[in-house]
C-alpha atoms as an extended CHARMM CRD file, in Angstrom:
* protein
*
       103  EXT
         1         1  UNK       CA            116.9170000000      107.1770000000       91.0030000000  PROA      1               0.0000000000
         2         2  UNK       CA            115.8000000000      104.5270000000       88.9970000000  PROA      2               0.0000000000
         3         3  UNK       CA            114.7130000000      101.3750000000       89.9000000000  PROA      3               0.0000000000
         4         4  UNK       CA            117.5230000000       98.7690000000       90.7290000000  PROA      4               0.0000000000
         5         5  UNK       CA            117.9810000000       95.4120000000       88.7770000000  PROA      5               0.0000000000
         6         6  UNK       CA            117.7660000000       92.7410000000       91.7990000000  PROA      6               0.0000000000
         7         7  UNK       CA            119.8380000000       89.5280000000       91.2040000000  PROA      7               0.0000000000
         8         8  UNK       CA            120.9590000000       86.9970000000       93.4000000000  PROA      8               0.0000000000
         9         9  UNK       CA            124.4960000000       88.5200000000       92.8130000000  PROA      9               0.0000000000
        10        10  UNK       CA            123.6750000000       91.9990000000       93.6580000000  PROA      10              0.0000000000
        11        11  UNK       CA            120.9770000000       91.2950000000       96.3570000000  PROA      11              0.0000000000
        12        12  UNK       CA            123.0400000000       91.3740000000       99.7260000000  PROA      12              0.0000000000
        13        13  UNK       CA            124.2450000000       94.6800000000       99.0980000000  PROA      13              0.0000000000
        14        14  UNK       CA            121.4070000000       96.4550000000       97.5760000000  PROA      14              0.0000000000
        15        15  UNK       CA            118.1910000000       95.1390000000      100.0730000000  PROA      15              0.0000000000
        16        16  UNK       CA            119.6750000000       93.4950000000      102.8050000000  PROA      16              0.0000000000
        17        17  UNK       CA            123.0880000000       95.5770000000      103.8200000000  PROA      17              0.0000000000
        18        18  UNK       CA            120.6280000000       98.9180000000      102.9130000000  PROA      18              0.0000000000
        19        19  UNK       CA            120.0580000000      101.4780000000      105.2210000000  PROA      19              0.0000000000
        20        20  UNK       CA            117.0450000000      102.6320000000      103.7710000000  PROA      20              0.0000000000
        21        21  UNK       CA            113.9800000000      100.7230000000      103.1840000000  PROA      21              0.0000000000
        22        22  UNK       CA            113.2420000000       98.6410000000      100.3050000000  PROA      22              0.0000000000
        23        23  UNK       CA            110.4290000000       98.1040000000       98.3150000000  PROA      23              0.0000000000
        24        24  UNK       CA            111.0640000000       94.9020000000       95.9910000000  PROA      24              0.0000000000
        25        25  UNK       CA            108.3280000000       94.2160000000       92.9010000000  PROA      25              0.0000000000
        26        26  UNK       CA            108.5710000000       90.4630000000       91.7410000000  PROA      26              0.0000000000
        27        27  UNK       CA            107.4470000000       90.3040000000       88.5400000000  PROA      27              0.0000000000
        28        28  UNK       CA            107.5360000000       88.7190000000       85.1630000000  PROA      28              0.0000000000
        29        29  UNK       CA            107.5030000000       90.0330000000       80.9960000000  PROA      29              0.0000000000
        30        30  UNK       CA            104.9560000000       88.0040000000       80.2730000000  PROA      30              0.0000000000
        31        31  UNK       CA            102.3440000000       88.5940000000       83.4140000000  PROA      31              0.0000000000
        32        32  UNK       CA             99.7400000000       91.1590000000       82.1280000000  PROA      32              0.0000000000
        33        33  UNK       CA             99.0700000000       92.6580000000       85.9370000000  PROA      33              0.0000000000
        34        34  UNK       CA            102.7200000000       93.2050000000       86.1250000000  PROA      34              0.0000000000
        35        35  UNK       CA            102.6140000000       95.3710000000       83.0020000000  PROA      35              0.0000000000
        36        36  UNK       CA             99.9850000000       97.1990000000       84.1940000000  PROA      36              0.0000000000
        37        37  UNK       CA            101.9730000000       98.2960000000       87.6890000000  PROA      37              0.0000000000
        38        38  UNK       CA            105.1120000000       98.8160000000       86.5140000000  PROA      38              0.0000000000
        39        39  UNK       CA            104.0250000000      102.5290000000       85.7570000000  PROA      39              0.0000000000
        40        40  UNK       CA            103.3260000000      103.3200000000       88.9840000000  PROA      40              0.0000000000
        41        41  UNK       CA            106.2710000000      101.6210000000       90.5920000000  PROA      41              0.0000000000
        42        42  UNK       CA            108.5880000000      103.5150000000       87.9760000000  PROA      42              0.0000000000
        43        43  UNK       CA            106.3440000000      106.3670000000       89.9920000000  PROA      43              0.0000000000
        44        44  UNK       CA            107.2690000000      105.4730000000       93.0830000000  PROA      44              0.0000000000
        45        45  UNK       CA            110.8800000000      105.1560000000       92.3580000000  PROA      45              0.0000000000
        46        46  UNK       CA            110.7870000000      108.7270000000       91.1630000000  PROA      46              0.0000000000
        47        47  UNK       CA            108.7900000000      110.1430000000       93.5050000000  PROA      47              0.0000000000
        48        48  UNK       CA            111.0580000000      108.3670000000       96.6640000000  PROA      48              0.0000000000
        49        49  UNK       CA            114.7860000000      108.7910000000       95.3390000000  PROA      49              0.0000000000
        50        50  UNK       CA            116.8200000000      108.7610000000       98.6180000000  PROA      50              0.0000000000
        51        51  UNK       CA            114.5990000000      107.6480000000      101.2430000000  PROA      51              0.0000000000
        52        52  UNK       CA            113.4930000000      104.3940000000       99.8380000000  PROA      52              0.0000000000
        53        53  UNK       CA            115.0600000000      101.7780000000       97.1150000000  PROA      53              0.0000000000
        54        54  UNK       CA            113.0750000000      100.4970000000       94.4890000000  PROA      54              0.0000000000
        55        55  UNK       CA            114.0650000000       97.1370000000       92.8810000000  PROA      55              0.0000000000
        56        56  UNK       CA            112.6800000000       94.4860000000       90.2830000000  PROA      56              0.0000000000
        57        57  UNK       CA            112.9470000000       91.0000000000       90.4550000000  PROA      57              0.0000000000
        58        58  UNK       CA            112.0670000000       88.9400000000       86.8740000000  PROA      58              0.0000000000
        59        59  UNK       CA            111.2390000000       85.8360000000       88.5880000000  PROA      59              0.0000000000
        60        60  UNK       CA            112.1170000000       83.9760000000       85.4910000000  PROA      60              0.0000000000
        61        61  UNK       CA            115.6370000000       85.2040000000       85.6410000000  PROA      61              0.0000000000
        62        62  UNK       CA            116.0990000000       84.6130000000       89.4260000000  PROA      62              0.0000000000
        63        63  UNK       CA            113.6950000000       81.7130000000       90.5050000000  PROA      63              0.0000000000
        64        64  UNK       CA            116.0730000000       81.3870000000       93.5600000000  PROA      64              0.0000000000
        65        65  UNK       CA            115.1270000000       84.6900000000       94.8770000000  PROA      65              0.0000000000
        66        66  UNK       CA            111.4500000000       84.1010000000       94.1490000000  PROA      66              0.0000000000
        67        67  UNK       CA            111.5570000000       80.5620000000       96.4630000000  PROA      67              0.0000000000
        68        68  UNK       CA            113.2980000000       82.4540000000       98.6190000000  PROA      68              0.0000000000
        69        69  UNK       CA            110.2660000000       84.9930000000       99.3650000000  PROA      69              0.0000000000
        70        70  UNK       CA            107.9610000000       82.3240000000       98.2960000000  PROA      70              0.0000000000
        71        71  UNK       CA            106.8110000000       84.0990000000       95.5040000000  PROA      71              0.0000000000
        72        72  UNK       CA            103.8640000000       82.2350000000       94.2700000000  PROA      72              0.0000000000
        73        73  UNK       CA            101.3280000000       84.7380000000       92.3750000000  PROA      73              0.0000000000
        74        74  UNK       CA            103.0520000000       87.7970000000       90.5340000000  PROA      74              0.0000000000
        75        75  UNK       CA            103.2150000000       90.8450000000       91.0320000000  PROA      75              0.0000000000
        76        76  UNK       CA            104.3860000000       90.4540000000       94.7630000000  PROA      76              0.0000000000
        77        77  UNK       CA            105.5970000000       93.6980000000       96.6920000000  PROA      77              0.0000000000
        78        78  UNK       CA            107.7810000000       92.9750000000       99.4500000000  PROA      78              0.0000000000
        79        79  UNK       CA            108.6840000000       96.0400000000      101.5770000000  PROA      79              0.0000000000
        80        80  UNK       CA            112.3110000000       95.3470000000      103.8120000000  PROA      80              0.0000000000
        81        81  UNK       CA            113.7490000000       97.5660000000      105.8400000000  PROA      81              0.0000000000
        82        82  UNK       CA            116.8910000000       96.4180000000      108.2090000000  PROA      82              0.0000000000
        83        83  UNK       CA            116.7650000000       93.1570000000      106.6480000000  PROA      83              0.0000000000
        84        84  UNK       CA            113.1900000000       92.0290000000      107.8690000000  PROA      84              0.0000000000
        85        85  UNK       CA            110.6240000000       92.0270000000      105.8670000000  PROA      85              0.0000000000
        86        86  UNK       CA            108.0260000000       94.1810000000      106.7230000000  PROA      86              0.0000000000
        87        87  UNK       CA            104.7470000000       94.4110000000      104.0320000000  PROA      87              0.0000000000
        88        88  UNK       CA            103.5480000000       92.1710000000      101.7330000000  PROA      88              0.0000000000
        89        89  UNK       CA            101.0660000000       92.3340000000       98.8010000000  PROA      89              0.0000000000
        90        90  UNK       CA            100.3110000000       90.1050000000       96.2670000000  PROA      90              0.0000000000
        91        91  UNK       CA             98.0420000000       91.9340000000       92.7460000000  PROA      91              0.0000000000
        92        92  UNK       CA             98.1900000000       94.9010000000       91.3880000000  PROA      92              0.0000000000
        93        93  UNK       CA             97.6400000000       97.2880000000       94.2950000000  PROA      93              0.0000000000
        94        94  UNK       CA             96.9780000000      101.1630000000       94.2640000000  PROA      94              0.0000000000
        95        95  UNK       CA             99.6650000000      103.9820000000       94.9220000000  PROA      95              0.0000000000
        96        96  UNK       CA             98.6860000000      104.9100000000       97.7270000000  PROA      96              0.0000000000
        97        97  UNK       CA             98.3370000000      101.5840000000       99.1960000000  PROA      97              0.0000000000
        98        98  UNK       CA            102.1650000000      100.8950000000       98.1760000000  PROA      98              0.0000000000
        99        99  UNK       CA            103.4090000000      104.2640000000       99.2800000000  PROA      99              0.0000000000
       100       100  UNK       CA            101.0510000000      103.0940000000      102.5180000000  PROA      100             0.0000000000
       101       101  UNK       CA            103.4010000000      100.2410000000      103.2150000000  PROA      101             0.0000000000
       102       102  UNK       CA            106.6010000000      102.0570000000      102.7390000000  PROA      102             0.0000000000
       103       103  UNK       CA            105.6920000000      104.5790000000      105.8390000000  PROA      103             0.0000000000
């Protein structure tokens, strides 16, 4: 499964109505860091197709969602499972350390 598109339109159902866990990258075209992990998230989407969700959020495009989580440094990785939020990272963090915060 790839990862999903997150909007503000799509977000209920996708992250917060999910039954499985969701790990949510915030992130930008322009932010160089975010370039650089959205290999390994791609990854990560691969490698956990039907145990976890992976979604993207272009803060540009949805700066409501971003307040919302109070993005304020991209990338952000917010992990949310039954509608709580459960990990946070802000930076470009290892795979394992991601796949860390989805267990």
């Amino acid at each position: 499964m790839a990862e999903l598109t997150l909007t503000k339109n799509n977000f209920e159902a996708e992250v917060m109505q999910s039954r499985l866990p969701v790990l949510i990258d915030f992130w930008a075209s322009w932010c160089g860091p975010c370039r650089m992990l959205a290999p390994v998230i791609e990854q990560i989407a691969e490698e956990t197709a039907g145990s976890v969700k992976v979604g993207k959020v272009n803060v540009d495009e949805e700066p409501e969602l971003a307040a919302a989580f109070q993005v304020a440094s991209i990338p952000t990785l917010v992990v949310i499972r039954d509608g709580k939020i459960t990990q946070t990272a802000v930076g470009v963090q290892p795979k394992d350390r991601i796949l860390d915060m989805l267990r």
